[in-house]
MDTraj code that builds the backbone (N, CA, C; nanometers):
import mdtraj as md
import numpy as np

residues = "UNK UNK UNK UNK UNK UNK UNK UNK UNK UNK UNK UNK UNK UNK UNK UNK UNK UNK UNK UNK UNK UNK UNK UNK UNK UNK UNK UNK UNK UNK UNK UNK UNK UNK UNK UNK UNK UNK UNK UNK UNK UNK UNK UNK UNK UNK UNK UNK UNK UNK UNK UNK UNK UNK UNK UNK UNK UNK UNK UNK UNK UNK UNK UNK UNK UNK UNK UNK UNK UNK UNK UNK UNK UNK UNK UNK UNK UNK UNK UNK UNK UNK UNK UNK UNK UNK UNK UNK".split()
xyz = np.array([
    [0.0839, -0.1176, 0.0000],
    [0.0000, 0.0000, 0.0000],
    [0.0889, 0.1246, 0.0000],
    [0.0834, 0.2249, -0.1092],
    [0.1505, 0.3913, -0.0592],
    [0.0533, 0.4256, -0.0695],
    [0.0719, 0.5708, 0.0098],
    [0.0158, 0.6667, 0.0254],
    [0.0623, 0.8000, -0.0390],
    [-0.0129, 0.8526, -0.1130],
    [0.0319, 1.0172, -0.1338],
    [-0.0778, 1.1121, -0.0953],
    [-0.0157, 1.2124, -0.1020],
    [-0.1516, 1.3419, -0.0832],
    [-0.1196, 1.4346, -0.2152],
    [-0.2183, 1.4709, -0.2502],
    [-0.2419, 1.5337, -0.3544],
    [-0.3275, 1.7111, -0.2735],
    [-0.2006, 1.8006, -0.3449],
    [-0.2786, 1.9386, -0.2524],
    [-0.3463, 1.9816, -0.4497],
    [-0.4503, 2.0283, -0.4109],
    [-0.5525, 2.0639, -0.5061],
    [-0.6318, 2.1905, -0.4699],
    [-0.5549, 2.2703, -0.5948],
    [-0.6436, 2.4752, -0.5969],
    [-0.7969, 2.4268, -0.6761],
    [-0.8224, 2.4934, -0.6480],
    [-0.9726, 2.4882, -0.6959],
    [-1.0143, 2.6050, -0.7797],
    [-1.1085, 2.5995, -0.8977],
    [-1.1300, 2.6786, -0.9334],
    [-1.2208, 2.8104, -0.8478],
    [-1.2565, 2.9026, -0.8279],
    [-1.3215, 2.9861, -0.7358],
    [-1.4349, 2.9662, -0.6949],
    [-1.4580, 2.9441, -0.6015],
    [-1.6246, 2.8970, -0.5396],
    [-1.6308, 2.7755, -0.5229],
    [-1.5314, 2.6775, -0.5844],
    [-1.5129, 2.5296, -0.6095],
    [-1.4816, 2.4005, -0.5434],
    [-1.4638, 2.4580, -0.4182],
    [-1.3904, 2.3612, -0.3256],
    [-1.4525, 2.2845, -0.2477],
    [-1.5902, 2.3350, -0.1842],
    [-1.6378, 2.2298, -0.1510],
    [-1.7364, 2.1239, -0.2428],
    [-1.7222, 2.1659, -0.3596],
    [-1.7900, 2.0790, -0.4962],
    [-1.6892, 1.9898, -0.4972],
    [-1.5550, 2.0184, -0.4915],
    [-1.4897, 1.9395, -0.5336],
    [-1.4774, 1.8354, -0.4367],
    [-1.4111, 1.8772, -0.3027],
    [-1.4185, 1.8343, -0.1527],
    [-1.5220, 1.6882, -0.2018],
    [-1.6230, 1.7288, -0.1858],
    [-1.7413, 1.6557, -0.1988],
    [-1.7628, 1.5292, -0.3183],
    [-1.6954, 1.5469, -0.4222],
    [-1.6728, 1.4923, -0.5714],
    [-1.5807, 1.4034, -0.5488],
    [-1.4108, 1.4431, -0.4620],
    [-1.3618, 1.3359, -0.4435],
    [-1.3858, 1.2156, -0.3557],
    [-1.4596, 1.2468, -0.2160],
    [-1.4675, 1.1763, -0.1817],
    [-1.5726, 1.0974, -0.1725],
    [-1.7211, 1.1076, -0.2887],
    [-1.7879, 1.0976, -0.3388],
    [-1.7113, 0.9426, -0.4331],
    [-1.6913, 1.0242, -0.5329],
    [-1.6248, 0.9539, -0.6368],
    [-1.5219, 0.8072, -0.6363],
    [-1.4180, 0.8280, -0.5565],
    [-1.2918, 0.8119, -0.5334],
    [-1.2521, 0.7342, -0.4275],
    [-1.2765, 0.5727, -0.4159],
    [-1.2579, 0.4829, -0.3374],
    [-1.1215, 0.5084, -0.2650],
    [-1.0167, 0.5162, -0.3264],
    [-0.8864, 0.5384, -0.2486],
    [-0.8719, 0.6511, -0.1511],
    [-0.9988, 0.7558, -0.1774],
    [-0.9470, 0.9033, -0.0587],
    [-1.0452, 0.8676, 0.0617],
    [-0.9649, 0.8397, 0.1457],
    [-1.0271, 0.8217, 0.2906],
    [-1.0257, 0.9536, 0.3872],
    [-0.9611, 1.0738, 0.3266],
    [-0.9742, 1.2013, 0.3804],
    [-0.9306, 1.3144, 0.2567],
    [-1.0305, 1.4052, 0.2879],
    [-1.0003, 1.5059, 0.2460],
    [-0.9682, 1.6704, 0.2910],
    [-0.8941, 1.7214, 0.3237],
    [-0.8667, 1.8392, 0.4003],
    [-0.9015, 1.9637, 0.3381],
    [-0.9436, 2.0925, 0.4135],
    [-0.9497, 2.1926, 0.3929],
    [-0.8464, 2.2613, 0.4360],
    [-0.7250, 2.3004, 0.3471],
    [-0.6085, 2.3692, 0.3953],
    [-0.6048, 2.5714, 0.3741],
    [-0.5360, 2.5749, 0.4396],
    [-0.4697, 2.7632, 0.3869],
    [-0.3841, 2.7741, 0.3234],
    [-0.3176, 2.8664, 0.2415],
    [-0.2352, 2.8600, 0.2053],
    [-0.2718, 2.8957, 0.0161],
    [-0.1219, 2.8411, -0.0244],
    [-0.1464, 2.8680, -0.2214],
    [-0.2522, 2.6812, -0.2392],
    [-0.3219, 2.6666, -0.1853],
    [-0.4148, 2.5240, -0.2245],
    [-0.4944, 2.5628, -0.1440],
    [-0.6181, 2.5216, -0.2095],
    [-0.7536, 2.4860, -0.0899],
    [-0.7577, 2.3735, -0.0323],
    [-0.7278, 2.2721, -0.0997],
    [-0.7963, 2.1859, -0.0149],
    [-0.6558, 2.0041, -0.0627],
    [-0.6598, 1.9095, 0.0472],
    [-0.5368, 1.8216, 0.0439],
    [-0.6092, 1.6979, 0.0286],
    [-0.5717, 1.5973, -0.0707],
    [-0.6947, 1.4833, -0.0212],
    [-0.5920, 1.3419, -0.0320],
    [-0.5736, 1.2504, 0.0535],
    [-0.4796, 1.1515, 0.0941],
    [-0.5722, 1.0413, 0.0226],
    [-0.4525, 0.9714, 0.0081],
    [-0.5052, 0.8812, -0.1291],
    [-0.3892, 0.7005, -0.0995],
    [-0.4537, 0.6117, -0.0380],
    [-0.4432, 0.4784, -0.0355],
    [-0.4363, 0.4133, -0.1449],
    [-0.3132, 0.3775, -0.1949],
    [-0.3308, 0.2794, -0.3511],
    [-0.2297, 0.1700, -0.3201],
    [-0.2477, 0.0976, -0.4393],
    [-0.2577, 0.0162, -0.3954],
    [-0.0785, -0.0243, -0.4842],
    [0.0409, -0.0951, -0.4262],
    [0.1998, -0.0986, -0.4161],
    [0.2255, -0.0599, -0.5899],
    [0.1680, -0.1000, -0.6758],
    [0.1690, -0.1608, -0.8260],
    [0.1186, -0.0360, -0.9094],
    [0.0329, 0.0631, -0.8598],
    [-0.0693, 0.1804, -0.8749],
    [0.0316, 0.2577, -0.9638],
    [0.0254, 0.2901, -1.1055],
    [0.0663, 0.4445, -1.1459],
    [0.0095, 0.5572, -1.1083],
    [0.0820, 0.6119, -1.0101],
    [0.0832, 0.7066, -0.9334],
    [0.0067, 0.8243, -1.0373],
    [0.1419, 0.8682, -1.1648],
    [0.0620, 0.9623, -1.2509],
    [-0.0602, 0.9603, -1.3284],
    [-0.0687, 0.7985, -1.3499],
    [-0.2044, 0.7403, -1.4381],
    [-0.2751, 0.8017, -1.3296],
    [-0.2985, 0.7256, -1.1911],
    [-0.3826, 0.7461, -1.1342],
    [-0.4547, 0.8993, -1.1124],
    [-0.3199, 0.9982, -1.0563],
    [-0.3845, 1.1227, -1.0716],
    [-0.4683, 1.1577, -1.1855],
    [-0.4088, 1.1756, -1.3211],
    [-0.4322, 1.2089, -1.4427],
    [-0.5754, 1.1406, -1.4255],
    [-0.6088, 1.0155, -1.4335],
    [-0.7249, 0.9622, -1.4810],
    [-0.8414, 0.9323, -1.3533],
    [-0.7943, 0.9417, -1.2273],
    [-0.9120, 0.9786, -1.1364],
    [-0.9226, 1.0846, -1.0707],
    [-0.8007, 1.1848, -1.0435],
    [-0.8018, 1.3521, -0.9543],
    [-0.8280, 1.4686, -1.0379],
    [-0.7254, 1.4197, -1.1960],
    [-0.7710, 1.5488, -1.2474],
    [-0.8939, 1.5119, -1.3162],
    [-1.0056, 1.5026, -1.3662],
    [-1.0946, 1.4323, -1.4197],
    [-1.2025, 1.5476, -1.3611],
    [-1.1664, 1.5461, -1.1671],
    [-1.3218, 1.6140, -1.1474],
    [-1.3301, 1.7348, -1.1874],
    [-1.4418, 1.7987, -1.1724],
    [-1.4617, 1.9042, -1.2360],
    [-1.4177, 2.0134, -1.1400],
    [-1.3964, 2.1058, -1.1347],
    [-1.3471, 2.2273, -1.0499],
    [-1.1773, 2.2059, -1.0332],
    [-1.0910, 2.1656, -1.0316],
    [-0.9920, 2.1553, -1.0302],
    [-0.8914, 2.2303, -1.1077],
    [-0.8413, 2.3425, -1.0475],
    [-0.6960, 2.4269, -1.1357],
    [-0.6401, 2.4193, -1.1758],
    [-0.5491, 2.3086, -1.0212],
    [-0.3606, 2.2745, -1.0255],
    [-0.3883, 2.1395, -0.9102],
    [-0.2941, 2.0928, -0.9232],
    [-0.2700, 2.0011, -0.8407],
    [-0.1449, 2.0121, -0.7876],
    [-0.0764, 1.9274, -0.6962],
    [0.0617, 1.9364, -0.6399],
    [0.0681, 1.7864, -0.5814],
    [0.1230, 1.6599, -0.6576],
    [0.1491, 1.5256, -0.5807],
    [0.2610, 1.5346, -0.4975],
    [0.2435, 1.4630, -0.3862],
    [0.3365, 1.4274, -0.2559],
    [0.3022, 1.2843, -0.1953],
    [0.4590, 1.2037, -0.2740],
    [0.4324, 1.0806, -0.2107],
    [0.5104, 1.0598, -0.1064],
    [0.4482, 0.9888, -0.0179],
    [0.4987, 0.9407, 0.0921],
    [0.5761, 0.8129, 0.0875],
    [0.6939, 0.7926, 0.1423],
    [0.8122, 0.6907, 0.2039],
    [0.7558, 0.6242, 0.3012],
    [0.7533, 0.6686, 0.4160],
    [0.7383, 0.6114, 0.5402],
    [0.6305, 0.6705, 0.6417],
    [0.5425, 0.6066, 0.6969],
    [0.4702, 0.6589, 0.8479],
    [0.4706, 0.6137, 0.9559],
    [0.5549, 0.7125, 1.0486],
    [0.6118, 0.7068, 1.2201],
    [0.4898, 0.7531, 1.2629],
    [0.4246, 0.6645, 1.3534],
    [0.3374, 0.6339, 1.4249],
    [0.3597, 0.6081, 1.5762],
    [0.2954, 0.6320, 1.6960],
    [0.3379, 0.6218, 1.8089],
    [0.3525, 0.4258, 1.8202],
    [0.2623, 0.3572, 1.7664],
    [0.2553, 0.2564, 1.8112],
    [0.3746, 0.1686, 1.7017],
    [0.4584, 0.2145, 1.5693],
    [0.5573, 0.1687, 1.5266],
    [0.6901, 0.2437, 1.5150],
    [0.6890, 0.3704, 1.5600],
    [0.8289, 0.4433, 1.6378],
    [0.9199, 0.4487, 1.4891],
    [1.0383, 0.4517, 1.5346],
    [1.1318, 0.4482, 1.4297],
    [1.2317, 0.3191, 1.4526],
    [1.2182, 0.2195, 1.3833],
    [1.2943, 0.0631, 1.3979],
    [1.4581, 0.0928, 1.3422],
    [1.5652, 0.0350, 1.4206],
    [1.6796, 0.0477, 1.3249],
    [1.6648, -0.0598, 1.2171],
    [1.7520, -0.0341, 1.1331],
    [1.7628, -0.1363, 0.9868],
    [1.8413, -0.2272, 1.0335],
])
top = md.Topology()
chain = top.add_chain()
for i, resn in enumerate(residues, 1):
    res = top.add_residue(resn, chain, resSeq=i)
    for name in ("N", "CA", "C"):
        top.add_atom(name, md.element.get_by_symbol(name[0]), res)
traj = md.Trajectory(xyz[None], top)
């Protein structure tokens, strides 16, 4: 399983259409955030080890409607209280 987050501008007025569209739509987003900043809004995305990352954006994030820009951020690793940091 990786994980990335995808930060996503919205077109104006658009964000909670969209908000709503991905996680509507979009089996892999188990959250979607309302951020500040140059993005409205962040939506974390569960796929699955094998997943083209860019297919995937391209053909299920950018797709919805209201969407500007995007910004992908994949994730390596998650330090968690209950799995710490293990030596190698």
């Amino acid at each position: 399983m990786r994980t990335i987050f995808v930060m996503i501008k919205c077109q104006l007025g658009k964000a909670y259409e969209v908000a709503g569209e991905l996680v509507d739509s979009i089996e892999q987003v188990p959250t979607v955030y309302s951020i500040s900043g140059d993005f409205d809004l962040m939506a974390q995305f569960h796929l699955p080890a094998e997943t083209d990352i860019g297919r995937f954006v391209n053909e299920q994030v950018h797709k919805v409607s209201g969407i500007a820009n995007t910004k992908t951020i994949i994730c390596f690793n998650a330090f968690t209280p209950d799995t710490g940091i293990k030596d190698a």
